[in-house]
N, C-alpha and C positions, 0 to 999 in steps of 0.2 A: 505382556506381549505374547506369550507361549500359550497362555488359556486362550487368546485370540486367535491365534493360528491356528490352534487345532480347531477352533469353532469353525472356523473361515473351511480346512480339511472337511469336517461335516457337512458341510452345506455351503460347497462353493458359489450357488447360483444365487443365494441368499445376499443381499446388496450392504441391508447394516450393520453384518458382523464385519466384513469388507471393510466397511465405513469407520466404523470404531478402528480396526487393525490400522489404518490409513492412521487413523489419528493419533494413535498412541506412537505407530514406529516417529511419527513426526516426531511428536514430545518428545522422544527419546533418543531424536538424533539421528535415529536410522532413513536418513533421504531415500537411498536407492529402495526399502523395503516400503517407504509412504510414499513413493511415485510409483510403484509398483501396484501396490494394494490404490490406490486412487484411478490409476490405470483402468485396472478392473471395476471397480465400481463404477467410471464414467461407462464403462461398454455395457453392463449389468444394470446401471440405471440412467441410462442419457437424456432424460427429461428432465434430472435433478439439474437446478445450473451452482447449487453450492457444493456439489460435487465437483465441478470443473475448477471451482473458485479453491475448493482446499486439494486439488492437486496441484498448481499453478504453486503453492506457497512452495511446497519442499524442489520444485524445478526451480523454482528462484534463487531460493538459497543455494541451489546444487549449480548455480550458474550460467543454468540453461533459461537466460532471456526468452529469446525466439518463441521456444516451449511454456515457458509458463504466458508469456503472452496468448499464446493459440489454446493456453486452456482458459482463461480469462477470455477471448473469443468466444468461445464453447459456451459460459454462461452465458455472455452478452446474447447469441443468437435466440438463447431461452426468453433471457429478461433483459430488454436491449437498457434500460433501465439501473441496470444492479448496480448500485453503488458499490459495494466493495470491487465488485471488479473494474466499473469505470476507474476507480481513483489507485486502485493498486496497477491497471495497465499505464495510466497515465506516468507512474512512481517508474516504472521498468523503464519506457521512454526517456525519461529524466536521465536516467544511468545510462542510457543508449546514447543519452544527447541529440535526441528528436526533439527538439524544443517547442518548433510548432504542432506538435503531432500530438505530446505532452500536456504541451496549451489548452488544444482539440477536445482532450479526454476529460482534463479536468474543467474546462467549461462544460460539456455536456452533462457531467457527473454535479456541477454546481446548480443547471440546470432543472435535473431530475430530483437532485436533494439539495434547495438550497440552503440547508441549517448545516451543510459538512465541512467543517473546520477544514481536517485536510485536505479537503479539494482546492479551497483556498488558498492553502500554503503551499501546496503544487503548484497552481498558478502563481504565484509571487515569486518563487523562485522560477520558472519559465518565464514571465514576464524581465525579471531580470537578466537572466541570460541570452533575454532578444533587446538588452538595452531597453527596455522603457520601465524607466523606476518609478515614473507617476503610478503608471497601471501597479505592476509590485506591491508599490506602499499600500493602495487602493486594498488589495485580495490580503495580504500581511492583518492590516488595517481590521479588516471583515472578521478573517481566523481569530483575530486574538478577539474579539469581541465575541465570538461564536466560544471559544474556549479558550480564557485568559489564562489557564494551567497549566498550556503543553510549550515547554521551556524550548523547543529546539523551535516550534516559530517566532517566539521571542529572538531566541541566536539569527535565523536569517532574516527578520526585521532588521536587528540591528546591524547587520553584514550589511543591508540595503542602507541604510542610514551613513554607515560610517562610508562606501564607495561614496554615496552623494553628497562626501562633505559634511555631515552634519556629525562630528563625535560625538556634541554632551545627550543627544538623542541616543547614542546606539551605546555610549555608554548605561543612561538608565535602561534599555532594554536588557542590557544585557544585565543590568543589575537585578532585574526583574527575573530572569532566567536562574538566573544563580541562586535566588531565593527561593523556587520552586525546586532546582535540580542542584544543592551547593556540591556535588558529587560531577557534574557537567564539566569533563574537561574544555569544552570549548569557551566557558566564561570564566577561564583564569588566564 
């Protein structure tokens, strides 16, 4: 991170030493230093929209919803399209409890990419938090067929399963999850 900084010191107007700093202070923990340096390289390069999309990760993490959504914004206006940022503004919504907003994002993002596992399992868990499990199971259904490997849409499968009554279902989902992640506290 130091050879970076001084790089970034050298040639402040230069975007991808910028860009790399952004990346590393991430990796490394340091939020305030990758919102910062991401900061700069959205004003230094504004036509980038995966510039807007990796400063949005460390405002997330750092708790500032609002803000990473308005830089997930900032891509969408480049690439109204961009799937990582449709499906991670739809994930913030989710934590907000925008349910239909959440809904909104991750159907447009299913739309634009429809092979994205997690778009689907966003919807399934929005689907259920608006009460309709049919839809749910439907988008659940899709994900795990799109990627039968990622054990946490297996967990809210089976979450849907067991409210609707149905245990020896959400029990093999969840048997299913624990075979992929035996390390998953949520399948013990």
């Amino acid at each position: 991170a130091n050879a970076l900084r001084k790089a970034v010191e050298l040639c402040d107007k230069q975007p991808e030493p910028i860009f790399n700093l952004g990346q590393v202070l991430y990796d490394s923990g340091d939020l305030a230093g990758s919102i910062e340096a991401f900061r700069k390289y959205t004003a230094l390069a504004p036509r980038d929209p995966d510039g807007f999309v990796r400063l949005a990760f460390p405002l997330e993490d750092a708790g500032k919803l609002d803000e990473a959504l308005a830089a997930y914004g900032g891509a969408l206006r480049l690439v109204p399209n961009h799937p990582d940022a449709l499906v991670n503004s739809g994930a913030i919504l989710e934590k907000q409890k925008k349910w239909d907003a959440a809904l909104a994002m991750f159907a447009k993002c299913v739309e634009a990419s429809p092979n994205n596992a997690l778009a689907y399992t966003g919807m399934g868990r929005a689907f259920g938090a608006l009460d309709r499990p049919e839809d749910a199971a439907k988008a659940f259904a899709r994900s795990v067929e799109l990627d039968p490997a990622n054990p946490a849409t297996w967990i809210d499968f089976a979450k849907l399963d067991r409210k609707s009554g149905k245990a020896e279902s959400a029990i093999d989902k969840l048997g299913r999850s624990l075979r992929l992640n035996p390390a998953e506290p949520e399948t013990h």
